[in-house]
N, C-alpha and C positions, 0 to 999 in steps of 0.2 A: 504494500500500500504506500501511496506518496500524499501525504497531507500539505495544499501549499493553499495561500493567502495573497492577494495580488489587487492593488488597487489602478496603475498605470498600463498596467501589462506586463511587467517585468519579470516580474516571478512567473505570472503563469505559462509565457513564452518557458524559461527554463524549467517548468515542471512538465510541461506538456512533451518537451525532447527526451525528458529524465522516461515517461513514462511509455514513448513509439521504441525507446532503445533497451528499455530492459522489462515490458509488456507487463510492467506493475500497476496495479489501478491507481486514477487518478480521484481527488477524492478535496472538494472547497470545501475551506473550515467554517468558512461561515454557515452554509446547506448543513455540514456535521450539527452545526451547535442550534442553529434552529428544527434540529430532529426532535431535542427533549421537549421544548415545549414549555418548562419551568427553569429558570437559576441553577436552582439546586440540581439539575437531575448531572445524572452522572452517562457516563459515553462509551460502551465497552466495546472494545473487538478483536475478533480472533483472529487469531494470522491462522493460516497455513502453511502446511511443514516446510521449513526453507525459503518461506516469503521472509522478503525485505522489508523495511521499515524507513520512509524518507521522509524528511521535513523538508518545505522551501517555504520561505517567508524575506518580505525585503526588510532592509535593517530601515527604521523609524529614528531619526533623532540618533545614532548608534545602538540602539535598543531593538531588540526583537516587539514588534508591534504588541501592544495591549493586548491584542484579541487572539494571539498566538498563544501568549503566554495562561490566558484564560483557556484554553482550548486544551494545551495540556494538563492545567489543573483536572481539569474535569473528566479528560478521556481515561479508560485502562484497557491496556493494549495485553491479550492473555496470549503465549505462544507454548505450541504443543511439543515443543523440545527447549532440551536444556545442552548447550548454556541459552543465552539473550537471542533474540536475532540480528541480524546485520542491522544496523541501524545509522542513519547516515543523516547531514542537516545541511542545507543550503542555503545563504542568504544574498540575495542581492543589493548591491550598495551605489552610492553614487562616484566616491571617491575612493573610502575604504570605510571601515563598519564599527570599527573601534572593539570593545569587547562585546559587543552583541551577542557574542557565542558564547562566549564564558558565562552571560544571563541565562542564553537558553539550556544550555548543557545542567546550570543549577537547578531549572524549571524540571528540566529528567531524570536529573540523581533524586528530587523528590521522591519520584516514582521509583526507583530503582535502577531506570536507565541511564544508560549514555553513550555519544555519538561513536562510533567505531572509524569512521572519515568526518570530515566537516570540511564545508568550504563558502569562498566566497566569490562573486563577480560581479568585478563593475559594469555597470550599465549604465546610460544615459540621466542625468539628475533630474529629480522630477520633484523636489521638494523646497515651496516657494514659500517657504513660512519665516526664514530668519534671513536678514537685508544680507549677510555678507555670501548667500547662497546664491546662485544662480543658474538657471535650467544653460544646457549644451548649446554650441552653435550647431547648425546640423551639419555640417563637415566635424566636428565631435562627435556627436550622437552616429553617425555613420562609421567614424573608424573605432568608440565604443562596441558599437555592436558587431562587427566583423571582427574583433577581438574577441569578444563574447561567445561566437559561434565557435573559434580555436578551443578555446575553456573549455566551454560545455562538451564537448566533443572530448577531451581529456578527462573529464571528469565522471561521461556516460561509460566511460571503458574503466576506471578505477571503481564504481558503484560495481560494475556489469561483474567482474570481476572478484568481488566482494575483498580489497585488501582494506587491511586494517593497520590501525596508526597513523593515520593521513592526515593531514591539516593542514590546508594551501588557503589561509587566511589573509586579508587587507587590511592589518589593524591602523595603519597610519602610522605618524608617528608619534603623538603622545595618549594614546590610545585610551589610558585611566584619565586625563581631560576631557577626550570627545565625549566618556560614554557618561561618565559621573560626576562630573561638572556642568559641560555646554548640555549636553545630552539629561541630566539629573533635571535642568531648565526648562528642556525642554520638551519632555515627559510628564512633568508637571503642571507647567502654565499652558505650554501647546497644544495638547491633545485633549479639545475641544474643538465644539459647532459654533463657538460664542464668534466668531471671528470671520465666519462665513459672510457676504451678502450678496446683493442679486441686484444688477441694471435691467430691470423692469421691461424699458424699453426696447432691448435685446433680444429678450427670452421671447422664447417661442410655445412655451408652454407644452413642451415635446414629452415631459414627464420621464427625460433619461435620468435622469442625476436622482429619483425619488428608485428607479427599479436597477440601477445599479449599486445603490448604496448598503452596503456589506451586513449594519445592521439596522438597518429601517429607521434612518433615525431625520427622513425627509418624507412631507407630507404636502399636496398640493402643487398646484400650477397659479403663477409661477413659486416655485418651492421656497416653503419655512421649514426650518430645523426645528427638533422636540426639547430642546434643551435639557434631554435627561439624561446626562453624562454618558451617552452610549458610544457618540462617536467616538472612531479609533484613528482618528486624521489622517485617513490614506489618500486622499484628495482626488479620488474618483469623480466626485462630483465636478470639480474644478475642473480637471484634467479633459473630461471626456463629453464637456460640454461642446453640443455645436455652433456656438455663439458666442463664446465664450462671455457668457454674461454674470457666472459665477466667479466672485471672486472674495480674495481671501487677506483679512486687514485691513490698512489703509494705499498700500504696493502692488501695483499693478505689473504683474510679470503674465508670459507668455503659458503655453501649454504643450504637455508632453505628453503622448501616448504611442506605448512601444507599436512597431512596423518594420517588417522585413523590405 
């Protein structure tokens, strides 16, 4: 099974190669978590003998996104041999991820597990929340993703092949800044809807941004936010609007959504 999370496209592009190259099911954590129905409810599943176990999610802020981190709280993964099964994490970043992974790998010692590979790849930036950030020119975004295709393509044959002890990470360079300091900031103040709004006269009232949003936390045309701390700021809405009439603070930047 390959569990991934993707709000620009980024991830899902890399889960979707993870899953035509090594014929593991593909499987959105958001559809997972809206299975229970309640908070509470708990997310079981059984592997099959020798099935693999994948995570991909993009790094937020250098953090594994909110709704990942809830996803494994609440899943339990039962497998019918011993030892673990191969279990592997992917994240995608813009530059690089900082410890992102050392969060998420604590999020599976929880449970018991932990990653046998881990990796990371840069893709094209897509996150227009802090002023000193800036989305790609598309001769960037172009030789990001042609890059990108080399990676993955290295990293469907180290899965495919199940080795273990891998870790081809992007930490940056002061990696315990990006993720627990800049990152601690903005994890905190950032990851809300408070900051969303809408050029009116833009909108087309197409109602994408209310059926793409991961966890339903947009209602109405032209779209209001629930204010009920759901969102997980993956800026689906923003990104993948045809008008770009959503936008986000007072900073008017461009939009990105992965394309081969």
């Amino acid at each position: 099974m390959i569990f991934y999370f993707s709000g620009t496209g980024n991830t899902k592009w890399a889960a979707e190669q993870l899953a035509l190259s090594t014929g593991d099911v593909l499987k959105y954590i958001p559809d997972e978590l809206n299975k229970t129905g309640n908070e509470g409810a708990g997310l079981v599943y059984q592997l099959q003998q020798g099935e693999r176990l994948g995570f991909c999610f993009p790094t937020h802020g250098w953090q594994p996104p909110r709704i990942v981190r809830e996803f494994i709280r609440r899943a339990t993964f039962l497998s019918p041999s011993s030892p673990l099964p191969y279990i592997y994490a992917l994240t995608t970043c813009g530059d690089n991820m900082g410890h992102a992974m050392r969060i998420f790998n604590k999020e599976l010692g929880k449970k018991g597990l932990h990653t046998d590979a881990a990796f990371a790849i840069v893709m094209p930036e897509s996150n227009v929340c802090f002023s000193f950030l800036h989305l790609d020119t598309p001769e960037r975004v172009h030789q990001k993703i042609e890059s990108a295709k080399g990676r993955l393509r290295h990293i469907c044959e180290v899965v495919g092949n199940r080795q273990c002890g891998v870790e081809e990470l992007v930490k940056g360079a002061i990696p315990y800044t990006y993720t627990y300091v800049i990152g601690g900031y903005y994890n905190k103040h950032l990851i809300t809807d408070q900051h969303f709004w809408v050029d009116e006269e833009a909108c087309i009232k197409c109602g994408l941004c209310a059926k793409l949003c991961p966890v339903d936390d947009i209602e109405g045309t032209p779209p209001q936010w629930k204010h009920d701390g759901s969102c997980t700021n993956c800026l689906a809405c923003y990104h993948h609007c045809p008008r770009h009439a959503i936008h986000w603070g007072k900073m008017k930047r461009g939009q990105y959504v992965f394309s081969e």
